[in-house]
C-alpha positions in Angstrom: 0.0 0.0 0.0 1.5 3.0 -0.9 2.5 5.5 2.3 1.6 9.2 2.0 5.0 11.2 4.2 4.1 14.7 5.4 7.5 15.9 4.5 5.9 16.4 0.8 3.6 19.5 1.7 4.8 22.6 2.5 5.0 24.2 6.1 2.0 26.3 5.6 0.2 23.4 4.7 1.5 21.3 7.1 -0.2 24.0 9.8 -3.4 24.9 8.2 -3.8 20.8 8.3 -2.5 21.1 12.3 -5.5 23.7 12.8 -7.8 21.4 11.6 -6.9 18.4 13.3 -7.2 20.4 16.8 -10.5 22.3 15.6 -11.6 18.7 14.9 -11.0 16.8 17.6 -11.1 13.2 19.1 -14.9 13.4 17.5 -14.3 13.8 13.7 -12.0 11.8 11.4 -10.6 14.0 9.2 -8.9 13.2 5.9 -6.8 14.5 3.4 -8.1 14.2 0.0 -7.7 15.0 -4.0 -5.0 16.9 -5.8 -2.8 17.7 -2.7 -2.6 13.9 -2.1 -1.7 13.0 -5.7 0.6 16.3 -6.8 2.6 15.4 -3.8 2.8 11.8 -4.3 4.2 12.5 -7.8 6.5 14.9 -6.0 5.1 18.0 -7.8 5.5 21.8 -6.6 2.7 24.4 -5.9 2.8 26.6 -8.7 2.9 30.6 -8.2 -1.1 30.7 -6.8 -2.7 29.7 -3.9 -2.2 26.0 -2.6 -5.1 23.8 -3.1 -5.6 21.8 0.0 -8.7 19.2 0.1 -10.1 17.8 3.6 -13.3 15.7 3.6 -15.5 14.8 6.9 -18.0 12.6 7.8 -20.5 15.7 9.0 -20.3 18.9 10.1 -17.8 20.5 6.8 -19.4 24.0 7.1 -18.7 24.2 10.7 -15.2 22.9 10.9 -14.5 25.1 8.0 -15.9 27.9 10.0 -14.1 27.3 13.2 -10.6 26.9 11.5 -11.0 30.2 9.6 -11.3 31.8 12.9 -8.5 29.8 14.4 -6.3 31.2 11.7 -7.2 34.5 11.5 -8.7 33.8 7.7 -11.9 34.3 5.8 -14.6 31.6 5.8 -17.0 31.2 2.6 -19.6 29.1 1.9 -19.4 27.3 -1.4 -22.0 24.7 -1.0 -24.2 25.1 2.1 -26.8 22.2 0.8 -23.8 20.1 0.0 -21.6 20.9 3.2 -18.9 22.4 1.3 -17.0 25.4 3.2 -14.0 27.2 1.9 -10.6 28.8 4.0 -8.7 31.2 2.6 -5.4 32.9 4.3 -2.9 34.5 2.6 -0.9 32.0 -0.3 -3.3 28.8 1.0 -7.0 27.8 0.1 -8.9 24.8 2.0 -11.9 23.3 0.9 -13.6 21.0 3.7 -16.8 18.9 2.6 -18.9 16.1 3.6 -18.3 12.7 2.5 -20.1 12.4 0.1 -21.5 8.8 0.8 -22.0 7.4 4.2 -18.3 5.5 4.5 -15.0 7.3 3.0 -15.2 4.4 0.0 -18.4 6.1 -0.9 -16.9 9.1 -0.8 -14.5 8.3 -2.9 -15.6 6.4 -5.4 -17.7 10.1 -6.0 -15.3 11.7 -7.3 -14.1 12.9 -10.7 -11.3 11.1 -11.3 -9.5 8.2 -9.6 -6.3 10.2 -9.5 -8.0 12.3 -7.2 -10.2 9.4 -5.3 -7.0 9.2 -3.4 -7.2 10.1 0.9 -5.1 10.6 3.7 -6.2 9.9 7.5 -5.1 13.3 8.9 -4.7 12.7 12.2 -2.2 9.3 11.8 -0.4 11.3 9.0 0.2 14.3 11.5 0.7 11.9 14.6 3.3 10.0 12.9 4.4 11.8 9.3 3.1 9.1 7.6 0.5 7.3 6.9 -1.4 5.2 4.1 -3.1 6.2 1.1 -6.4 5.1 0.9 -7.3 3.9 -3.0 -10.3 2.3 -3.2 -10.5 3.2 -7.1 -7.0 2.2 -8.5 -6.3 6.0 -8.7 -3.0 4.8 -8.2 -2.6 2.0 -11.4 -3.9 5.3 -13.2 -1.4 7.4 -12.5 1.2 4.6 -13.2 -0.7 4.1 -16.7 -0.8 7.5 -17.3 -4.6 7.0 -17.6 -7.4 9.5 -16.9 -10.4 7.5 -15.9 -13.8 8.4 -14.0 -15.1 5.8 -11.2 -18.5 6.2 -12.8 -19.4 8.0 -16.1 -22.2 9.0 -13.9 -20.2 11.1 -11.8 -20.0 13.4 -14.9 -23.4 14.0 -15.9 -23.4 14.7 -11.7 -21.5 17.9 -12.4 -20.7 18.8 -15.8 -17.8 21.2 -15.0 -15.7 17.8 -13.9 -15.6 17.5 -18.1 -13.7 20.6 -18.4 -11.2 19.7 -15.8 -10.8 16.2 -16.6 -9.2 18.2 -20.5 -7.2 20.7 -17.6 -5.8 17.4 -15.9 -5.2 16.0 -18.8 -2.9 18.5 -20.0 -1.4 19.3 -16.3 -0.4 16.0 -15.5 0.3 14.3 -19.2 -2.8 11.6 -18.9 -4.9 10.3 -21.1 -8.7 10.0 -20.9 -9.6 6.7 -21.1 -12.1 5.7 -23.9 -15.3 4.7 -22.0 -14.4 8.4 -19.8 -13.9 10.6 -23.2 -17.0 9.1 -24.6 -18.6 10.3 -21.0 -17.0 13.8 -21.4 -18.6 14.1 -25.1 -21.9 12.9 -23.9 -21.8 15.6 -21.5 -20.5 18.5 -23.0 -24.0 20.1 -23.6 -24.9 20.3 -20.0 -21.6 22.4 -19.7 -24.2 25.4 -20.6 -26.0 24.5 -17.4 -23.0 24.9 -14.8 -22.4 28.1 -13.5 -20.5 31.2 -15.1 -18.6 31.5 -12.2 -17.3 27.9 -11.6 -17.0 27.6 -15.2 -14.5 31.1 -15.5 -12.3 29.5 -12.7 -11.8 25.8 -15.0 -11.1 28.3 -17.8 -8.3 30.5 -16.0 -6.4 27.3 -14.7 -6.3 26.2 -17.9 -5.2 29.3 -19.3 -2.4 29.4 -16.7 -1.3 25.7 -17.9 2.1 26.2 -19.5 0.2 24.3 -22.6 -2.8 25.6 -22.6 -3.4 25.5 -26.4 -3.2 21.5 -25.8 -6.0 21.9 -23.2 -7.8 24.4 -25.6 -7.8 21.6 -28.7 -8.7 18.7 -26.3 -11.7 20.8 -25.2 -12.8 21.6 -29.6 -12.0 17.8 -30.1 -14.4 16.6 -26.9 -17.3 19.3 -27.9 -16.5 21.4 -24.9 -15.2 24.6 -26.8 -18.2 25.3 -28.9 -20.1 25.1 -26.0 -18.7 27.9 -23.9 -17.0 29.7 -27.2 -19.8 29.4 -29.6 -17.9 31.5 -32.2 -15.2 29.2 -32.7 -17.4 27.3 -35.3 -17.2 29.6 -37.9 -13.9 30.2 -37.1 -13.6 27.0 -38.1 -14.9 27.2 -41.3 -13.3 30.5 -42.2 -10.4 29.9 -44.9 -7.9 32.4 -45.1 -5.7 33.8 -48.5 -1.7 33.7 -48.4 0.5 34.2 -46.5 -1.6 32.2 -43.7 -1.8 28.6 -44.2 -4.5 27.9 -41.9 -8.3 28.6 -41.2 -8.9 30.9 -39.0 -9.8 28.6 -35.7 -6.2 26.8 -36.7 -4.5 29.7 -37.2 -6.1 31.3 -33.6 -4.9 27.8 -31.6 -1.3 27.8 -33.0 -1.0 31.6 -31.8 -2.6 30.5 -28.4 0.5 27.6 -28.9 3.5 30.4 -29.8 1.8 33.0 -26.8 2.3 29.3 -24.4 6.1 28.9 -26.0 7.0 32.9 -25.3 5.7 32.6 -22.2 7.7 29.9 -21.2 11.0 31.3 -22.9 11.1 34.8 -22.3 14.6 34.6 -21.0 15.0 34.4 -24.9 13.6 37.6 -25.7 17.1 39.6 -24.5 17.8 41.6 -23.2 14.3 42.3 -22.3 13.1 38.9 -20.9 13.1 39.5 -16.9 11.0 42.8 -17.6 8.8 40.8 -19.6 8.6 37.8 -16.8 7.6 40.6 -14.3 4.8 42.3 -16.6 3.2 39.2 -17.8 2.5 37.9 -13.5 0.8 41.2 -13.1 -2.3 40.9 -11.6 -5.4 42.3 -13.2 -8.4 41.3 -10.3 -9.6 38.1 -9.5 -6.5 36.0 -9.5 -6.2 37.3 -13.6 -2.6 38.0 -14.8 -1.7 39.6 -17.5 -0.2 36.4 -19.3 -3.6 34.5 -19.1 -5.0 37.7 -20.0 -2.6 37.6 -23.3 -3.2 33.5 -24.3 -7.0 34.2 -24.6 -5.8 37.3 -26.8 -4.2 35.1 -28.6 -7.0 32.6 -29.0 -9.6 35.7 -29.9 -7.4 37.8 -31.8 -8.9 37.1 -35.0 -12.3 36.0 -33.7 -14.5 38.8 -36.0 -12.8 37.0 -39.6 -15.4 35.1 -40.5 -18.0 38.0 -39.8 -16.0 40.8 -42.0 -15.0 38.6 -44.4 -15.2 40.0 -48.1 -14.4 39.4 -51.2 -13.6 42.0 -53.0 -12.1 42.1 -57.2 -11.3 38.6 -56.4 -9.0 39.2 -53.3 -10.6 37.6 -49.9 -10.5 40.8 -46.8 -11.2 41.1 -43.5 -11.9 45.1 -43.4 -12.4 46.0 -39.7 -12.0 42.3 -37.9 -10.3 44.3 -35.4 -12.4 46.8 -34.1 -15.5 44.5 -34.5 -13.4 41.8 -33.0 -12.5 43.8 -29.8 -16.2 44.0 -29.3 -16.8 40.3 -29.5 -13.6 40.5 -27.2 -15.2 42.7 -24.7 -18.6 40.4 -25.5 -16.8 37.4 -24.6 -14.7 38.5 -21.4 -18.1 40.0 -19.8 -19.7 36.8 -20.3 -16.9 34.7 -18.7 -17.4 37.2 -15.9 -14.1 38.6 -16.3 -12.7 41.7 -13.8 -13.4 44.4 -15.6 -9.8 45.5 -15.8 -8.9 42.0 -17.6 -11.4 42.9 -19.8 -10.0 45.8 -21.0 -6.6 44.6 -21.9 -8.1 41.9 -23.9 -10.4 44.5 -25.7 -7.0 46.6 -26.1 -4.9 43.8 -27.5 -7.7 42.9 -29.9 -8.1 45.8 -31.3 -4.7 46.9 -31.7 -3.5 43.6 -32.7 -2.3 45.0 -36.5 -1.2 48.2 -35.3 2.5 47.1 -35.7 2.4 45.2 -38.6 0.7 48.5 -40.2 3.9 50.3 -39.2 5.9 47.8 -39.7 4.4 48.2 -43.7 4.9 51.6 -43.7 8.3 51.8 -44.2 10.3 54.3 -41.9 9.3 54.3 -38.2 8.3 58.1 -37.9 8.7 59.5 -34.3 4.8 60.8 -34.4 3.5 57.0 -35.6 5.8 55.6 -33.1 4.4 58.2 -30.0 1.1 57.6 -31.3 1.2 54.1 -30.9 2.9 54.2 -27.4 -0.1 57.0 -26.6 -3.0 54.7 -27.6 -1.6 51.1 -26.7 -0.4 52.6 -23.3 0.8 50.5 -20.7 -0.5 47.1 -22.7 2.4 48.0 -25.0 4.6 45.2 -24.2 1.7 42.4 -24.1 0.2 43.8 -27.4 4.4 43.1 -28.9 3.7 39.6 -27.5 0.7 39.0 -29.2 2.1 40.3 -32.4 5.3 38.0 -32.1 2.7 34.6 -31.6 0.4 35.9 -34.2 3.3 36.3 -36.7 4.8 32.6 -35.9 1.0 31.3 -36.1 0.7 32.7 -40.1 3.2 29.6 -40.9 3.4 27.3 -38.3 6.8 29.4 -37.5 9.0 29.1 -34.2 8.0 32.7 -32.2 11.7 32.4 -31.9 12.7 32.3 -34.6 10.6 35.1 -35.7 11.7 37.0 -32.9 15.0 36.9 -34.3 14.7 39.1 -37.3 11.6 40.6 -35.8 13.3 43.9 -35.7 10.5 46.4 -35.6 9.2 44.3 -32.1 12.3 44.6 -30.7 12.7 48.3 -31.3 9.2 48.7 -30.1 10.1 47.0 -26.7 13.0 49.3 -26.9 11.4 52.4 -26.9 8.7 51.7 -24.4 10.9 52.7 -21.2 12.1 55.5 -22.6 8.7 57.1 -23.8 7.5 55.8 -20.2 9.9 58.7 -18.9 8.6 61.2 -22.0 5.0 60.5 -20.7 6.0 61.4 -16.5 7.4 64.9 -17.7 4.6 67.4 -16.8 2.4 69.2 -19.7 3.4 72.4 -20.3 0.2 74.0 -20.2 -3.3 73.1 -18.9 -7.0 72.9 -19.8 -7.2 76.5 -18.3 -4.7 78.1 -21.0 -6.2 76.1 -24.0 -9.7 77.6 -22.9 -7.7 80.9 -21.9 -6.1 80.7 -25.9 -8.6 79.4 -28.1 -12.1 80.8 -26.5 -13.2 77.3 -25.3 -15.8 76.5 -22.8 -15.0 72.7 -21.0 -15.8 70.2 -23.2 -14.1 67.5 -25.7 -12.4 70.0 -27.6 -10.1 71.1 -24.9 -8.8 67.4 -24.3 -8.3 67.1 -28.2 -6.3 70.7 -28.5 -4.4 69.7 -25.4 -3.6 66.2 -26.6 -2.1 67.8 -29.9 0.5 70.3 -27.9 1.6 66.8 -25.2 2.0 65.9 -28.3 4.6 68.3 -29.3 5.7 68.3 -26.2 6.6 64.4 -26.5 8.6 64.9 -30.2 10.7 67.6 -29.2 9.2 70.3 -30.3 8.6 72.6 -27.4 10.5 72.6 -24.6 9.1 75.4 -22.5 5.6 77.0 -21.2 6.0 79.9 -24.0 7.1 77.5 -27.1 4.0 75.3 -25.9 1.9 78.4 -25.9 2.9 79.7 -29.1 2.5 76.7 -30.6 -0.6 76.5 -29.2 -1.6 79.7 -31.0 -0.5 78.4 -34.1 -2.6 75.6 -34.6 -5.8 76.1 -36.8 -9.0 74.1 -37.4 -10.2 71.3 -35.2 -7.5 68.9 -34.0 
């Protein structure tokens, strides 16, 4: 029987597991269950969230769950009060305490998703001693060593819905493979996907989106019938050829730049010399446990999701006039109905939108210093993510290495470049202010003060006033609207 050593969680788990084993008491039999049991087992690390810790009861979940978030000075939530499911949350840790959810810990068991989670540890031996047995009454265990992905009970599926989706996350986060009988399950479920909640569904789609592959998860979900049901649009993605230089239809062309985004984000110790400022950006938060670099896969994945909409043919050549502006609505369409943070949302609407803003000055020829402040101005601080984007959307036109495109990518690198430097252009104060404009020009507050204002910070930005009375004389010069 395999043996379970405490030495394989953390400290912080170890003493959020302490707390509940004295909370508990002689009366309760605690247990440690699910992911912590079997990511330890296999010896793998926490990644840079919160750790998932998993504890099942026989009665009284909401309670415990309670009495341990006072104990350690934490917030208590109830996820499931029908079910007797409480959450725990301190800072860096998260811990989920149910109900069994049968009437022995076998029962319990076998109702779970997958067997590579049916896995439990008696809590109080485990702590007592630092080891203990693993319990494994579904040959979670044989699973793992087959590198098999396999439901007790297909029923256990159709139970919750959502367990479909995250059976394609563990897939990709642990290298298994759904068995047949279970992938058949996951198909036959995939419709009643519609019927789980946004909410629980979002939080599947941001773990996958934080997978290091998620563009394997992301296919696995399209092959299964998962995608179409939370992404309706990717079917006429699908079916939306595109001319040369892409070799791909639009929804292959929009999972191989999801791929290169994955491959950059991995590698961006490549990108010199600006990979660690990259590594920093890309963990930003954005609300809601959202970083920047999930943030920039589904960018990747959406990028190009108004094609098949603005597609045109016009004196024989095939266009897509305006996919990005219409796209950055669908964008904004899609993040609100994942119940994105709002702030997540934006960036994504940013990116989309601006997503052929260097390639249109990389086709212009000569990099003007307007063109170039201009694009800082209206790409802002997304600059470096929307550089991203264009590096995995480039590779993704041929099936390309980002790398290797990043290696003669020249305009992308002298974008990146630039962006500190204008950083410190943007921090010098305006020379004048909304006052003097009104002052100057006869202007009551309204648009039209921002607009004359924007064209002298302008000015201001190139070089070509220095001081309050250049900015003001300039000022006086200008004619017409701006």
């Amino acid at each position: 029987m395999p043996v379970f050593r405490l030495e394989r969680l953390t400290h912080a788990a170890i003493a959020v597991l302490r707390a509940v084993a004295t909370v508990a008491g002689r009366r309760s039999a605690p247990v440690l269950v699910g992911g912590a049991v079997r990511d330890a087992w296999l010896e793998r690390r926490p990644g840079r969230g919160a750790v998932d810790l998993d504890v099942a009861v026989p009665a009284g979940a909401l309670d415990l769950a309670r009495r341990v978030a006072e104990r350690l000075g934490g917030a208590f939530v109830a996820l499931d009060a029908e079910r007797g499911t409480g959450r725990v949350v301190v800072p860096g840790l998260r811990l989920d305490v149910t109900d069994f959810r049968g009437p022995t810990l076998a029962a319990d068991l076998a109702a779970r998703d997958f067997t590579v989670d049916a896995l439990a540890v008696p809590l109080r031996e485990l702590l007592a001693g630092g080891r203990a047995p693993i319990v494994d009454p579904t040959g979670g265990f044989a699973d793992l060593r087959a590198r098999r992905l396999r439901a007790p009970d297909p029923r256990v599926l159709a139970e919750d819905p959502l367990r479909a989706l995250r059976g394609v996350r563990l897939e990709a986060a642990l290298a298994l493979r759904l068995t047949r009988e279970t992938a058949a399950a996951v198909r036959a479920v995939a419709p009643a996907l519609a019927s789980v909640s946004v909410e629980r569904v979002r939080d599947e789609l941001l773990a996958v989106l934080a997978l290091p592959d998620a563009a394997r998860a992301f296919r696995r979900a399209d092959a299964l019938g998962l995608l179409s049901v939370l992404l309706p649009e990717v079917e006429a993605m699908r079916a939306t050829a595109q001319p040369a230089p892409h070799r791909f239809p639009v929804l292959e062309h929009s999972f191989r730049a999801l791929a290169a985004a994955d491959h950059v984000l991995a590698r961006l110790p490549a990108l010199e010399p600006f990979g660690e400022e990259l590594g920093g950006h890309m963990d930003e938060p954005l609300g809601g446990g959202v970083t920047r670099g999930q943030v920039l896969k589904l960018a990747a994945l959406l990028h190009d999701v108004a094609k098949p909409e603005t597609r045109r043919v016009v004196t024989g050549r095939v266009r897509f006039f305006g996919h990005d502006v219409v796209g950055a609505e669908r964008a904004r369409a899609i993040g609100q109905r994942w119940r994105l943070p709002e702030r997540a949302v934006g960036v994504l609407e940013r990116l989309v939108r601006h997503h052929l803003r260097p390639m249109h000055l990389g086709a212009a020829g000569r990099l003007t210093p307007r063109a170039r402040y201009r694009f800082y101005r209206d790409v802002r601080e997304d600059t470096q993510d929307l550089l991203l984007l264009t590096l995995a959307d480039a590779a993704a036109v041929t099936g390309a290495s980002p790398l290797r495109v990043w290696r003669r990518a020249t305009l992308i690198r002298d974008l990146l470049g630039g962006f500190t430097e204008q950083q410190a252009v943007d921090a010098a104060p305006p020379l004048v202010r909304g006052e003097d404009v009104m002052a100057r020009r006869g202007l009551s507050p309204g648009p039209a003060v921002g607009r004359w204002l924007a064209r002298v910070r302008e000015a201001q930005a190139l070089g070509r006033v220095t001081t309050r009375a250049e900015a003001l004389a300039y000022l006086d010069s200008l004619s017409g609207d701006p």
